[in-house]
mmCIF file of the C-alpha atoms, coordinates in Angstrom:
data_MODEL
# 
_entry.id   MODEL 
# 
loop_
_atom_site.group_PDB 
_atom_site.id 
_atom_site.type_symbol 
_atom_site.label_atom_id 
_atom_site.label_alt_id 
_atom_site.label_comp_id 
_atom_site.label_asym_id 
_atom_site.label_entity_id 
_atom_site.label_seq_id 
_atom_site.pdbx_PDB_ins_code 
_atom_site.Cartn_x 
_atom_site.Cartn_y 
_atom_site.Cartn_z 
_atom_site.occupancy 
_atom_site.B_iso_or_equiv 
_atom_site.pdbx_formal_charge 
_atom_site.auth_seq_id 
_atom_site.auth_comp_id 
_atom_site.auth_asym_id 
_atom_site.auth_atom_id 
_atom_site.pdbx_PDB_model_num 
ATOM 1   C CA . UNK A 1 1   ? 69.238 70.708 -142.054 1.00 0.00 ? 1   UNK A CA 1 
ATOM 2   C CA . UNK A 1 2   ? 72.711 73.035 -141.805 1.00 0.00 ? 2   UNK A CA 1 
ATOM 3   C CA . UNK A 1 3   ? 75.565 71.377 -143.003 1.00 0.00 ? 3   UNK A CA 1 
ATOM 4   C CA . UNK A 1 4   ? 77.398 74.011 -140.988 1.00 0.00 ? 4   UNK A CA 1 
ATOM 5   C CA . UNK A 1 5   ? 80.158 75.058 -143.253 1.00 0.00 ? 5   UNK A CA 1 
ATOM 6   C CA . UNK A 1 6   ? 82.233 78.028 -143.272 1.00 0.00 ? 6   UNK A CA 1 
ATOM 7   C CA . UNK A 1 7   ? 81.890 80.230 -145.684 1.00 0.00 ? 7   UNK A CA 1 
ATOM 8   C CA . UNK A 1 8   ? 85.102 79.093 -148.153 1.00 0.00 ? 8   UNK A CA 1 
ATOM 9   C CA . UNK A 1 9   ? 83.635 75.295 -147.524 1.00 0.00 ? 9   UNK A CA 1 
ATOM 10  C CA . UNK A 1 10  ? 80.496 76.666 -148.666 1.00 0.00 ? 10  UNK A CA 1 
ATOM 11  C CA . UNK A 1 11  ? 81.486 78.136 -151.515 1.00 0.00 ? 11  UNK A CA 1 
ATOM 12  C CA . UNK A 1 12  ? 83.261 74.888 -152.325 1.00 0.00 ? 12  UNK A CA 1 
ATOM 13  C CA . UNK A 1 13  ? 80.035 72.819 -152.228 1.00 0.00 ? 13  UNK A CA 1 
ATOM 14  C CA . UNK A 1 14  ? 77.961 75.164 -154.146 1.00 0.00 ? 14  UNK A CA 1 
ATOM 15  C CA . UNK A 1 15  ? 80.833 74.820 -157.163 1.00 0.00 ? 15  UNK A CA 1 
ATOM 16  C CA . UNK A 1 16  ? 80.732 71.314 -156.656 1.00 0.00 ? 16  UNK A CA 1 
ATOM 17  C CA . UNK A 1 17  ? 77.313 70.954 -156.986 1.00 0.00 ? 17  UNK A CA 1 
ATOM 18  C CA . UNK A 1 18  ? 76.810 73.739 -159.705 1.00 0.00 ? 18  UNK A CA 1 
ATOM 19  C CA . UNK A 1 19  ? 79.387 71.803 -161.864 1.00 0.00 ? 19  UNK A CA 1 
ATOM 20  C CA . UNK A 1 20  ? 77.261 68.616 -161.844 1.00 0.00 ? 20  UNK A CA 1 
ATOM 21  C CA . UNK A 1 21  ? 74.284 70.009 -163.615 1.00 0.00 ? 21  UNK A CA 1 
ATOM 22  C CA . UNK A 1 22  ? 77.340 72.142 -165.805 1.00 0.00 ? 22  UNK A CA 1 
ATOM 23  C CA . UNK A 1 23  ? 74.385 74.191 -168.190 1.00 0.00 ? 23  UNK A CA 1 
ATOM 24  C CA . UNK A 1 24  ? 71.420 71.973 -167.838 1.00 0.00 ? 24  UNK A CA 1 
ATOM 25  C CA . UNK A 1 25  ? 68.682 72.971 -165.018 1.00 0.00 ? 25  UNK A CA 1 
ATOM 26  C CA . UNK A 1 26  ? 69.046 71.968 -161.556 1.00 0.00 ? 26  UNK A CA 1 
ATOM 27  C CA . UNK A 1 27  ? 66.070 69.593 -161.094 1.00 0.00 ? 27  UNK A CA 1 
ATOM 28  C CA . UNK A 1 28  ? 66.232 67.164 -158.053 1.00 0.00 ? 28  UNK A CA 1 
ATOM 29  C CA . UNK A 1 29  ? 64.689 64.717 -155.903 1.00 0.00 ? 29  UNK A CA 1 
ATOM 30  C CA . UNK A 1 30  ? 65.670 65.030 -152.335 1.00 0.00 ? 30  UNK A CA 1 
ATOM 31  C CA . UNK A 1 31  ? 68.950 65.831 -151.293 1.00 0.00 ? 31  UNK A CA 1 
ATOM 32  C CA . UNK A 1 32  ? 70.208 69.122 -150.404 1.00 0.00 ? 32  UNK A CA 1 
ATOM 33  C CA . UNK A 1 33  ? 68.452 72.083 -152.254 1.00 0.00 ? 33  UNK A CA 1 
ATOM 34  C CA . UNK A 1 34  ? 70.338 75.057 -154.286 1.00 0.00 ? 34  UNK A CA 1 
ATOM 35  C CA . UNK A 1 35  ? 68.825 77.902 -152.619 1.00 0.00 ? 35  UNK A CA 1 
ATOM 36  C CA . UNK A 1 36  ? 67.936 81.550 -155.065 1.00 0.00 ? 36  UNK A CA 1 
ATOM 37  C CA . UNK A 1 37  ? 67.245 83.346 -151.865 1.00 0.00 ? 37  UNK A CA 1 
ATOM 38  C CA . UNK A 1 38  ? 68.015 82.174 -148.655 1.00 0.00 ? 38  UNK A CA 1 
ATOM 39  C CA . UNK A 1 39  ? 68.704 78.673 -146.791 1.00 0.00 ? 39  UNK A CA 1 
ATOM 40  C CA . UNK A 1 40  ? 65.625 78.685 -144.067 1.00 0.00 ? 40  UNK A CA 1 
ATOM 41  C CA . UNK A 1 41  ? 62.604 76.957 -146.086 1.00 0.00 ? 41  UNK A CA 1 
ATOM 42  C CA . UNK A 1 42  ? 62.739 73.735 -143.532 1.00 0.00 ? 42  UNK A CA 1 
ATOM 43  C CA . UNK A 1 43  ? 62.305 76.550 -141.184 1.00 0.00 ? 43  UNK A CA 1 
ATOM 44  C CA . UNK A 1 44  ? 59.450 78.069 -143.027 1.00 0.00 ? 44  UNK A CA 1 
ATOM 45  C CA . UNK A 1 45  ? 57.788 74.997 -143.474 1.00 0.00 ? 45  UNK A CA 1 
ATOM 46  C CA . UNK A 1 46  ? 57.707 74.351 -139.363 1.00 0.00 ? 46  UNK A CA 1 
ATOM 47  C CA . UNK A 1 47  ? 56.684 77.698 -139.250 1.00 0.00 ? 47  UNK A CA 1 
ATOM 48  C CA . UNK A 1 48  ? 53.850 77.424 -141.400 1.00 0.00 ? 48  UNK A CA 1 
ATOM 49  C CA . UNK A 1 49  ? 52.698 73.772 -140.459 1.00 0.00 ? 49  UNK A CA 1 
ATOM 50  C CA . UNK A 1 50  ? 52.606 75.585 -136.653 1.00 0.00 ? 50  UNK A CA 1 
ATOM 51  C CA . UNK A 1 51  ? 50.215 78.317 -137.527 1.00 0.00 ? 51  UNK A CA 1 
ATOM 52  C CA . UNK A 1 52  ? 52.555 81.304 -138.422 1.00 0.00 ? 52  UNK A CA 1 
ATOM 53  C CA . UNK A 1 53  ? 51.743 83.511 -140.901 1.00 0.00 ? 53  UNK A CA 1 
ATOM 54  C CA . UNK A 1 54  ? 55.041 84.367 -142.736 1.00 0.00 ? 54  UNK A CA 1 
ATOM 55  C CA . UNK A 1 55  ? 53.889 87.323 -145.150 1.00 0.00 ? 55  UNK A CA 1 
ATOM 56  C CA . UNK A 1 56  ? 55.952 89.430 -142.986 1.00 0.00 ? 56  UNK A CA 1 
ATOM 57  C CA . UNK A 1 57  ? 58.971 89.322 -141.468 1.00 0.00 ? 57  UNK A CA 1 
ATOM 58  C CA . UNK A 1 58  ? 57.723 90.117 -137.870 1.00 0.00 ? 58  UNK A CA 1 
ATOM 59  C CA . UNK A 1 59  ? 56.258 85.984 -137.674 1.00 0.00 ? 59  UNK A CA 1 
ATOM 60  C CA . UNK A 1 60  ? 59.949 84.947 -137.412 1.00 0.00 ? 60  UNK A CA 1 
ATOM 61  C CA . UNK A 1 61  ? 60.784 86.648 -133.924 1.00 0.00 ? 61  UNK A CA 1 
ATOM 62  C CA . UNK A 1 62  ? 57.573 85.969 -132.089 1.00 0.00 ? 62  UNK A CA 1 
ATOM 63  C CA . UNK A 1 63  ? 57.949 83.669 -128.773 1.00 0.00 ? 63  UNK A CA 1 
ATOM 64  C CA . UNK A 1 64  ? 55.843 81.123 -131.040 1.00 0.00 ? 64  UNK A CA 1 
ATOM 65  C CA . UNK A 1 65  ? 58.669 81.255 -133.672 1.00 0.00 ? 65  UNK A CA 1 
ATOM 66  C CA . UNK A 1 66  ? 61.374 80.781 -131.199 1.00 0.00 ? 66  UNK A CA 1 
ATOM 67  C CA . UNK A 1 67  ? 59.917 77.897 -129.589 1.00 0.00 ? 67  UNK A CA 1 
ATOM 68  C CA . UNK A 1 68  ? 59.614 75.973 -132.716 1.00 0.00 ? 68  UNK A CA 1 
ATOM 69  C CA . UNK A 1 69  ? 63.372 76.755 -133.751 1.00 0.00 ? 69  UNK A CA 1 
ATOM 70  C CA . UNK A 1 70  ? 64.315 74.937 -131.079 1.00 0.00 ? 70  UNK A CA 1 
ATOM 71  C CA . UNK A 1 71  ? 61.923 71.716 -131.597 1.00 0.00 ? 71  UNK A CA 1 
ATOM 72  C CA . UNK A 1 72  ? 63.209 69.443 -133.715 1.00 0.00 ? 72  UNK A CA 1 
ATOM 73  C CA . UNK A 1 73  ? 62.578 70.002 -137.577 1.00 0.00 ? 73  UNK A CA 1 
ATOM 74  C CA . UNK A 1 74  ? 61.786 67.296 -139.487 1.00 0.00 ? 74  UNK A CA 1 
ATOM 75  C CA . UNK A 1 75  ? 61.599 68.486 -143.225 1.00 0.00 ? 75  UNK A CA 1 
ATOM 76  C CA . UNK A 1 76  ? 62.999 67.517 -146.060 1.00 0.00 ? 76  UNK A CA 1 
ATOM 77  C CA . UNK A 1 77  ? 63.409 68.077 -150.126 1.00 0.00 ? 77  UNK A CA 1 
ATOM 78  C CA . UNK A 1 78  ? 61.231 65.874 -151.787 1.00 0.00 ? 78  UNK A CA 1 
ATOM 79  C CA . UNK A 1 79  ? 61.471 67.750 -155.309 1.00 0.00 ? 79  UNK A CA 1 
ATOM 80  C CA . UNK A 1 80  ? 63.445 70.986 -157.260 1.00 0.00 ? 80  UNK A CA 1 
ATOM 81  C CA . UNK A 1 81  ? 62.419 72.130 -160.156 1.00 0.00 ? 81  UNK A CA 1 
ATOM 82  C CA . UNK A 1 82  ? 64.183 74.770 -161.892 1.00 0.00 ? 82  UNK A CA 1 
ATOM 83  C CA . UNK A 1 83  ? 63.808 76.966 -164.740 1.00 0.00 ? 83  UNK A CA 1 
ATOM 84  C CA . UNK A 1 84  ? 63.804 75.092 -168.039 1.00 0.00 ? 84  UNK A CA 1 
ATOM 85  C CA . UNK A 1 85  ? 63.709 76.382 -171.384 1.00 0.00 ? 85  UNK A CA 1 
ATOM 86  C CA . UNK A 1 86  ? 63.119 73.199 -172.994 1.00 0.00 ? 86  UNK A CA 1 
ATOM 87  C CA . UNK A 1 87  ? 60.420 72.491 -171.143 1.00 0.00 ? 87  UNK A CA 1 
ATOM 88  C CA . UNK A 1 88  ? 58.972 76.188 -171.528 1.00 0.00 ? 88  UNK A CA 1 
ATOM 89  C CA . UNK A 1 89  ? 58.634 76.735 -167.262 1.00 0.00 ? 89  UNK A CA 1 
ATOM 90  C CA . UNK A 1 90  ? 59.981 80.012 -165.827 1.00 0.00 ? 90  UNK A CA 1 
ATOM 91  C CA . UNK A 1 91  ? 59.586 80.297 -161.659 1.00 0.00 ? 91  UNK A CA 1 
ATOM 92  C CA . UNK A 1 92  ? 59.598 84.212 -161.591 1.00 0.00 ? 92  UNK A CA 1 
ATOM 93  C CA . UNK A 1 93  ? 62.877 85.530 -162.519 1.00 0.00 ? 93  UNK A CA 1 
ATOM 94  C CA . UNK A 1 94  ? 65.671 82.898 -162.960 1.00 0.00 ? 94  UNK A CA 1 
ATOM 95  C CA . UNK A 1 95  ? 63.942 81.134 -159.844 1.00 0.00 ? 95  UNK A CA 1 
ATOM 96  C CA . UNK A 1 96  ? 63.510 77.683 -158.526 1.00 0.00 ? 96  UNK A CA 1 
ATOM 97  C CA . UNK A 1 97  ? 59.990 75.627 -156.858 1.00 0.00 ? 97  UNK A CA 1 
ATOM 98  C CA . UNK A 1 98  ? 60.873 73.363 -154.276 1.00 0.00 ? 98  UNK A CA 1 
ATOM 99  C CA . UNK A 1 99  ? 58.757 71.107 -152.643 1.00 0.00 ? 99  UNK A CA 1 
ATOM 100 C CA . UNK A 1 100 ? 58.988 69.883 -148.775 1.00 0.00 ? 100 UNK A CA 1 
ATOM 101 C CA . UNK A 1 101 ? 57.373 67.222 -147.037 1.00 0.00 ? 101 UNK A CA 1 
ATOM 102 C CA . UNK A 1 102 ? 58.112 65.923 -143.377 1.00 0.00 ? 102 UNK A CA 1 
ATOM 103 C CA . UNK A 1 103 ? 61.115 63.135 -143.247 1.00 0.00 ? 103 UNK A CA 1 
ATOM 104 C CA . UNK A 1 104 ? 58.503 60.851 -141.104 1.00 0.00 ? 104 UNK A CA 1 
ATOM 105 C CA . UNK A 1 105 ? 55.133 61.362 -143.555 1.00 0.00 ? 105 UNK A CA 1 
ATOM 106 C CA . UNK A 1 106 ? 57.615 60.710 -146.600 1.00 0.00 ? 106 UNK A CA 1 
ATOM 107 C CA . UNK A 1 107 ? 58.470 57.195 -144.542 1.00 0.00 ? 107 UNK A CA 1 
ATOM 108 C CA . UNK A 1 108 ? 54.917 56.099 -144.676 1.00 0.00 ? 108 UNK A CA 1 
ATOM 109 C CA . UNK A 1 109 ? 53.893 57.489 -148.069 1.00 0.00 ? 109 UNK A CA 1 
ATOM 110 C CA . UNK A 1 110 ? 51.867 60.246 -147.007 1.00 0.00 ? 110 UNK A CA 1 
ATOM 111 C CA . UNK A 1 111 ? 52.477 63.894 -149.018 1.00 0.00 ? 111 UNK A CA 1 
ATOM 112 C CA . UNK A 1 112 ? 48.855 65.169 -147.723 1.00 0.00 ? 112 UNK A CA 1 
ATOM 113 C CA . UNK A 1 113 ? 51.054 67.964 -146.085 1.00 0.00 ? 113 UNK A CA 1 
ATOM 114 C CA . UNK A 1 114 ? 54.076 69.069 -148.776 1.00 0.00 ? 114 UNK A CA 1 
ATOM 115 C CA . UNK A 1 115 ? 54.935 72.739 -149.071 1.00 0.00 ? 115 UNK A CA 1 
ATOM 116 C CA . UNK A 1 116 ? 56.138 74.158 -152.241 1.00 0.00 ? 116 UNK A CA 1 
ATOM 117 C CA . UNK A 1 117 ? 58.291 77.844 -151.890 1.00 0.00 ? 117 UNK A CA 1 
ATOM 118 C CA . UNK A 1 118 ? 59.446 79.582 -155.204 1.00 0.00 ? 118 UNK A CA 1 
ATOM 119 C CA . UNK A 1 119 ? 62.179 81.242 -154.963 1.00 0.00 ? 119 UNK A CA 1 
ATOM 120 C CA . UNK A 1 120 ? 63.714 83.907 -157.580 1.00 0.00 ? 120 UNK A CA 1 
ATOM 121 C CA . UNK A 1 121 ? 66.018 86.787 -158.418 1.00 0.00 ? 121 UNK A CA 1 
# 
């Protein structure tokens, strides 16, 4: 989902939202993840559910690819776990796991399909 903010607005939000957790680790259940890398993993996971293989970047502008952008996507953050020394878990390099599971399988209780991406500096 893109909240479709400009890029002040954006920063804004991500301040917001850092200042909540203030020094602890950002762990969540659904909402709106805080992305390492990039902002496209409900893209990834339609992508990957479809069949594409995204080990390189040349997946994302097949026909196939551009076909499913314009389907509806249905994913969303079902869990974020980040970094935490108390707990002794390190996701690469100051990095972040998140898991995603379709909006309608989460509905009905079903997680037989949830993607987890890590993401790290």
């Amino acid at each position: 989902m893109t909240l479709e903010l400009s890029d002040q607005e954006l920063d804004t939000f991500c301040d917001t939202a850092d200042a909540m957790f203030g020094t602890l680790p950002q762990h969540q259940v659904a909402g709106y993840p805080a992305p390492v890398q990039n902002d496209d993993m409900e893209r990834d996971c339609q992508l990957v559910t479809n069949g594409l293989y995204l080990g390189t970047e040349t997946a994302y502008g097949t026909e196939a690819a551009r076909k499913l952008d314009s389907a509806p996507n249905d994913w969303t953050l079902l869990l974020q776990v980040d970094n935490d020394d108390s707990l002794g878990i390190m996701w690469g390099d100051a990095g972040k796991l998140y898991f995603w599971v379709e909006k309608k399988a989460a509905r009905v209780g079903d997680f037989s399909n949830v993607w987890t991406i890590l993401q790290c500096t």
